[in-house]
Structures are given as C-alpha cells and as structure tokens.
Backbone bond lengths (Angstrom), bond angles and torsions (degrees), N, CA, C in turn:
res aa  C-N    CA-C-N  psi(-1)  N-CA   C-N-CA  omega(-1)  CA-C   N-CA-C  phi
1 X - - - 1.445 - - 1.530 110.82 -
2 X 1.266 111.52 -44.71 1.687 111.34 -176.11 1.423 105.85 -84.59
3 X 1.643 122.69 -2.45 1.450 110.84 178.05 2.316 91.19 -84.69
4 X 1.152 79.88 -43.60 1.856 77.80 -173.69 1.634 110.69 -56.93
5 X 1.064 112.47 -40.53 1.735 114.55 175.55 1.036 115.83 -53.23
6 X 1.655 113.45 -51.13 2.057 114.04 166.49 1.546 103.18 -71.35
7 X 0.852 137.89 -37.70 1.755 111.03 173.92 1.533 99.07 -73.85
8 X 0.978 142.74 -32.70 1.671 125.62 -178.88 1.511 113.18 -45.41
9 X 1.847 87.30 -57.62 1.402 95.01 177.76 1.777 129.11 -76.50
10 X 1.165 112.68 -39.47 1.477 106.91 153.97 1.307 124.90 -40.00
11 X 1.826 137.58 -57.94 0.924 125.29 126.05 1.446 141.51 19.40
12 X 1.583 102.85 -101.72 1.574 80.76 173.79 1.177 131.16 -79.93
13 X 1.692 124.13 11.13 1.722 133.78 165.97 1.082 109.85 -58.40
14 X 1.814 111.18 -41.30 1.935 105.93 -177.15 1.488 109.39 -79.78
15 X 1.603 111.28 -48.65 1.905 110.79 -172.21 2.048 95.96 -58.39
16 X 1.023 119.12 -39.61 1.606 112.16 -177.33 1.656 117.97 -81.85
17 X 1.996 101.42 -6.11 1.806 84.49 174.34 1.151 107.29 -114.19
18 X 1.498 127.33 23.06 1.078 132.11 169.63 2.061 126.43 -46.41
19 X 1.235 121.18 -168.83 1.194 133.79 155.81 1.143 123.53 -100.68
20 X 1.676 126.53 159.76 1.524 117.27 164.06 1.166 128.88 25.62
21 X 1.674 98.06 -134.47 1.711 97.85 -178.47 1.617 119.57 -61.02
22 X 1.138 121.26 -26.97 1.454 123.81 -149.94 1.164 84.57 -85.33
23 X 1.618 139.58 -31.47 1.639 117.91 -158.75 1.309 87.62 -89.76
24 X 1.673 142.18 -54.40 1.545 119.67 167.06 1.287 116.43 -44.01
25 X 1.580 148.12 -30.02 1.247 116.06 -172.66 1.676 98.20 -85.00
26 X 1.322 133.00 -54.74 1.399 113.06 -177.77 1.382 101.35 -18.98
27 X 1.144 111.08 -75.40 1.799 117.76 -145.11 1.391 87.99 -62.22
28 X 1.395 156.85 -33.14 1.560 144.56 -165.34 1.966 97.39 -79.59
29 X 1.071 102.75 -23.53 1.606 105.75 -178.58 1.437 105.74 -90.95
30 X 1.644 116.61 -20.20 1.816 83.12 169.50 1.526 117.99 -92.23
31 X 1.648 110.28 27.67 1.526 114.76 -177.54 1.175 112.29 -72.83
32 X 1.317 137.35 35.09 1.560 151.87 -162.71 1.957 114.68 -109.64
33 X 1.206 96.23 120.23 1.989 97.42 143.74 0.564 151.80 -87.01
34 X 1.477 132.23 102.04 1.471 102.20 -171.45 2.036 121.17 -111.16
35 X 1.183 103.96 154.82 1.460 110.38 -161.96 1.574 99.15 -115.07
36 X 1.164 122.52 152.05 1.041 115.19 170.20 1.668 118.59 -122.29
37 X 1.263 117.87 151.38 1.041 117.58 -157.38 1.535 124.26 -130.14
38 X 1.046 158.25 130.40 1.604 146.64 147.96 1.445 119.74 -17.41
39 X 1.100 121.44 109.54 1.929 106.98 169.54 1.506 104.65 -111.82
40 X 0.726 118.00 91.87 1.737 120.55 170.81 1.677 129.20 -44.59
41 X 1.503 84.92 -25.11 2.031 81.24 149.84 1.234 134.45 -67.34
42 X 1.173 100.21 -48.43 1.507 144.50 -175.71 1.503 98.51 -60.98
43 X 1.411 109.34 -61.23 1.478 112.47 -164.17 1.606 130.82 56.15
44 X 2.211 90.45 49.32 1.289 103.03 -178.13 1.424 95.79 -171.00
45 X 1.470 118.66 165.52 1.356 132.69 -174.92 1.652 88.96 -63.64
46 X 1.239 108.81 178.05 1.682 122.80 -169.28 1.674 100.08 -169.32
47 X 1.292 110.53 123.13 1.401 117.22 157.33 1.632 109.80 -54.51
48 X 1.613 106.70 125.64 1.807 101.87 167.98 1.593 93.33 -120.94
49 X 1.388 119.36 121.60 1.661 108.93 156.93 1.388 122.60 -77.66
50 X 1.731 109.40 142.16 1.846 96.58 159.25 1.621 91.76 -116.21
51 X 1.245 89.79 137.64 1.946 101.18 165.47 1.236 109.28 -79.13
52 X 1.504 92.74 174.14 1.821 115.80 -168.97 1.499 71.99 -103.48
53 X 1.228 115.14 173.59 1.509 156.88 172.30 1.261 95.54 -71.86
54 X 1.259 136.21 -54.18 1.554 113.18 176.18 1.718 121.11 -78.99
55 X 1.171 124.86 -5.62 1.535 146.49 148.34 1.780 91.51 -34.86
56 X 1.368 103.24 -93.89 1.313 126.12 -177.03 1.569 119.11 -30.80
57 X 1.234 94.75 -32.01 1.676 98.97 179.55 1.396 121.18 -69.04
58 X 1.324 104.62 -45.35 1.643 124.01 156.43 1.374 138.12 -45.73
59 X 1.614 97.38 -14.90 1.392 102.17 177.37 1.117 100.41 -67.16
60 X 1.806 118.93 165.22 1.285 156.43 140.05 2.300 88.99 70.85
61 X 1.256 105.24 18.40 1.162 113.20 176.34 1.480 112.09 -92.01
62 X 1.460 108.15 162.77 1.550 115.94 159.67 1.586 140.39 -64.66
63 X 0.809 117.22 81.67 1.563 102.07 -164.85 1.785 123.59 -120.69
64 X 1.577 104.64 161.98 1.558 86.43 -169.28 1.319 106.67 -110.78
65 X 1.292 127.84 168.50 1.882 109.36 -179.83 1.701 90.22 -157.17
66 X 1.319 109.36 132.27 1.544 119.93 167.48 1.724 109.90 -87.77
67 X 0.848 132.54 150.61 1.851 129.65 157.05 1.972 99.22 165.62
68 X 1.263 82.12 -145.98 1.813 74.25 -162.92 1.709 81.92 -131.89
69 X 1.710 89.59 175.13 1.475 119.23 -165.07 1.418 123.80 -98.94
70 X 1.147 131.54 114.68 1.539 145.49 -138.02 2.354 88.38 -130.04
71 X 1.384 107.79 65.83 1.259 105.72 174.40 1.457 110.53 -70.84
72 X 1.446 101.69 135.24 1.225 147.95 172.45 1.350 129.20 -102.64
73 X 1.541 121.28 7.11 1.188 116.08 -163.70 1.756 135.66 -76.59
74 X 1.503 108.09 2.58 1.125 123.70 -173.45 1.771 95.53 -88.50
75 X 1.624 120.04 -33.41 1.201 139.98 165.53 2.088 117.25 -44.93
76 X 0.992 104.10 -55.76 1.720 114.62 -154.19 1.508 98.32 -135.35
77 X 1.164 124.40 -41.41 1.688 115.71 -155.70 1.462 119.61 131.18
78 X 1.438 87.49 175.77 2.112 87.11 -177.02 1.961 109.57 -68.15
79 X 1.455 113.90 -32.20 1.069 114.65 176.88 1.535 133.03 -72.44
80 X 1.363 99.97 14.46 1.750 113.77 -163.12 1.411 98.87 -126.01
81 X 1.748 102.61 138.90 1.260 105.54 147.36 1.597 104.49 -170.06
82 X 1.522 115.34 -161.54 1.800 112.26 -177.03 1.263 99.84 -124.98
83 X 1.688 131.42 101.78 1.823 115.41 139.29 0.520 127.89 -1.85
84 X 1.815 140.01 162.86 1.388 121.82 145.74 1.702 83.21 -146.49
85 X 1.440 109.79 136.25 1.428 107.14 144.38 1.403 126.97 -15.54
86 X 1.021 109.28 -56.58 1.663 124.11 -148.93 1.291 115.30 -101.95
87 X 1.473 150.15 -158.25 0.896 147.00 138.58 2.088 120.65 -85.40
88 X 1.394 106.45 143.57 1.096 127.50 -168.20 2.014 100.96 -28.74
89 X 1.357 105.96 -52.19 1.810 114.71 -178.10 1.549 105.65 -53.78
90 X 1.662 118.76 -34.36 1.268 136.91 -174.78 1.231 127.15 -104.51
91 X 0.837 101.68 37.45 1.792 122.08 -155.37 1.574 96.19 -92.47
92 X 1.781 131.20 172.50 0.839 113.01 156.54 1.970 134.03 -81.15
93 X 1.373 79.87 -0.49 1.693 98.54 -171.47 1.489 108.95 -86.03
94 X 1.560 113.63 -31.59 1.402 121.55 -164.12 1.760 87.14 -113.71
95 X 1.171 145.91 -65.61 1.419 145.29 -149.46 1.415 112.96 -103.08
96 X 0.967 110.24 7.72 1.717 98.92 177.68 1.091 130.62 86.45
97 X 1.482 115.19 6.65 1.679 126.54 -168.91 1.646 85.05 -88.39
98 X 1.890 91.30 159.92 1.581 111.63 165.03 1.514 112.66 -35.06
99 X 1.410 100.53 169.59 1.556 125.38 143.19 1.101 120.60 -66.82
100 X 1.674 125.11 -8.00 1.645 94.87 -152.90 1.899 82.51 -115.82
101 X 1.346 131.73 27.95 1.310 164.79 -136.83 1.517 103.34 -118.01
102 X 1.174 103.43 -44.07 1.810 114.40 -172.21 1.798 105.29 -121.82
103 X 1.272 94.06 164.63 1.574 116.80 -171.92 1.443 118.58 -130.63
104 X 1.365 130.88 120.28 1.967 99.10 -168.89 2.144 81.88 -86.89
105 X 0.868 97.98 178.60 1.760 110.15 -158.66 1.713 95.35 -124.64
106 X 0.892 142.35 92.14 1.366 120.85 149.69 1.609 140.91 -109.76
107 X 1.554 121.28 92.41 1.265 127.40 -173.84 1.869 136.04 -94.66
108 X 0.954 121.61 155.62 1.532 125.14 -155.59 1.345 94.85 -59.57
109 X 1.745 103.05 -59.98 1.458 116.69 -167.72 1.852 108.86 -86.63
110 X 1.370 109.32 158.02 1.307 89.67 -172.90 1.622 101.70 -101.84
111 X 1.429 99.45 157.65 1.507 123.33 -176.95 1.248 108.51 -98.58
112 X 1.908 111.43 117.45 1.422 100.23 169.21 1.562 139.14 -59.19
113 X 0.755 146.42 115.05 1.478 123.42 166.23 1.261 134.57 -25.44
114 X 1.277 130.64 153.78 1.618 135.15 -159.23 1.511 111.50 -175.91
115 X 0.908 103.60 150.39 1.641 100.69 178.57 1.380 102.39 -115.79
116 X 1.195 136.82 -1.46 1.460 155.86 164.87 2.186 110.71 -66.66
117 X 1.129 111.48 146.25 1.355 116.84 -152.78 1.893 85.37 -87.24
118 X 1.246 99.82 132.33 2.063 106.27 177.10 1.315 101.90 -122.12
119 X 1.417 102.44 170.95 1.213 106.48 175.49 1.511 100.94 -129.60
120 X 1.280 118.80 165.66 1.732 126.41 -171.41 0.933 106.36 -148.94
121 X 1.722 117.51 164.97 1.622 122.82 151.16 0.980 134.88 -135.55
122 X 1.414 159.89 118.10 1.308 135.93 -179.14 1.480 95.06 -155.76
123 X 1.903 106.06 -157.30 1.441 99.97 -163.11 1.378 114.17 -99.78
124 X 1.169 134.09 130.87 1.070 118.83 176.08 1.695 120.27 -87.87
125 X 1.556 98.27 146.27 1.745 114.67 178.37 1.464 95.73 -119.86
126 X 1.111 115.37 120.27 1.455 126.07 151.63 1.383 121.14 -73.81
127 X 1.440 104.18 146.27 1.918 110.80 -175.17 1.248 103.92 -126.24
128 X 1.503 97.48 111.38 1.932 92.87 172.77 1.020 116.51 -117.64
129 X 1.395 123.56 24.76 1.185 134.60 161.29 1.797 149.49 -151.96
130 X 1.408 100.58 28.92 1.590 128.15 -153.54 1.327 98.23 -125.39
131 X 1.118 136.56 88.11 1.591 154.85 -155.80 1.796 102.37 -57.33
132 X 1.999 105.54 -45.94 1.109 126.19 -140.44 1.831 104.07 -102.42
133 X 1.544 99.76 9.07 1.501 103.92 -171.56 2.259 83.48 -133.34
134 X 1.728 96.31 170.86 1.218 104.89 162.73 1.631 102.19 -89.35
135 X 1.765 88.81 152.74 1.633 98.10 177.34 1.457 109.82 -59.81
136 X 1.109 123.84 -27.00 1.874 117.04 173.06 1.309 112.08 -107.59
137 X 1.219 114.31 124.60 1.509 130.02 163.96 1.666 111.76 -113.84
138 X 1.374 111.31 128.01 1.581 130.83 135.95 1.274 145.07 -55.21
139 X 1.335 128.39 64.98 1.347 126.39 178.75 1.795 106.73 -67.82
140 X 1.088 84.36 147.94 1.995 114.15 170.64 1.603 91.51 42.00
141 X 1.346 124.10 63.97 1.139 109.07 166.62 1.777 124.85 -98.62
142 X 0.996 121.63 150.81 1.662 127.90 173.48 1.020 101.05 -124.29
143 X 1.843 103.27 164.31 1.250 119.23 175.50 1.017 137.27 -97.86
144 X 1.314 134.11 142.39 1.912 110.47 -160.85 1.478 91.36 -127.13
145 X 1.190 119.24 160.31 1.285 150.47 140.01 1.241 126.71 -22.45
C-alpha cells in the first residue's frame, strides 16, 4: 500500500512539474480506466482502457510529451522505443506505475538513446483494444529541442 501511495504521488510530481504542452498532455493521458478483463487467447486477465473525452480528442492529433526512454530495440528496431512519464526505476514496467504512463514511440529518423529526460512529438493513436501493443502510440515522431 505505501509502495503504491509513493508512486501515486511521485506520479503526479512529474505529469504536474512538467513544461507547456507536455505537462498538460501527460495529465490529459492519465484520464483513463482501466478494466480488466478475461482474454481467452491469452488465457489471462488483460488491461482494457476506456478514455475520457479529452483522451479521444487527442487522437490522430499532434502532440508533444517530455519523459525518458525505455529502449526496446532488440524488440522492433532502431526506430522503436517506449516513453515513460517517469524515470526508467519508476517506470510502469519496473515501478508499478499505470499503463497510461508509457507511449510505444515510433519515428522515421532514428533516436539515439539517452538516459537523460527528451522531449518529442508526433501523432498520437490511441488503442482501446489491442492487448499486444500499449494503449498510446506515437506515429512519425521526432525529437525537439
């Protein structure tokens, strides 16, 4: 219980000490439910998100997001990897934070790796129903300055 209370609160320390756009879009992306469900392929519970209405708005939109880099490249390729809000220890993969925490990233040009906090942009597609992907994806994203 007190490990989930410090990631709650760690949590919203990074989506609220953000910059500009990126610290409003974190926080518009953790407007999510999630339910869990039976998948009978799977033959296991499964995160399903439903978005808020401002989730939805964001789709197939432009958006910018600061956090750090969760490489994957043995996974997808040089052009792939996952955001995370948080830092890598706090991640949702390593610390216990949500799903709605990470982003899968996919860009033309490739992005070096860094363990240093970046910022990006591209479009976002929401997934509300693809077990085998994160609910947020980044198409054609670059890195900005």
């Amino acid at each position: 219980m007190l490990k989930q209370l410090v990631t709650i609160v760690l949590l919203f320390a990074v989506i609220t000490s953000g910059y500009g756009q990126e610290k409003s879009t974190w926080k518009v992306l953790s407007k999510v439910e999630i339910e869990k469900r039976f998948d009978e392929v799977l033959n296991y519970e499964i995160d399903f998100p439903t978005f808020s209405d401002d989730v939805k708005a964001l789709n197939g939109k432009e958006i910018i997001l600061e956090g750090w880099m969760i490489p994957l490249d043995e996974l997808r390729g040089k052009n792939y990897f996952v955001l995370s809000a948080l830092p890598f220890a706090n991640c949702f993969f390593c610390g216990g934070a949500g799903p709605e925490t990470v982003v899968e990233v996919f860009s033309e040009k490739n992005i070096k790796f860094t363990e240093k906090r970046i910022k990006v942009k591209g479009i976002l597609n929401i997934n509300p129903d693809d077990p085998m992907k994160l609910m947020y994806i980044l198409q054609k994203t670059e890195l900005i300055d």
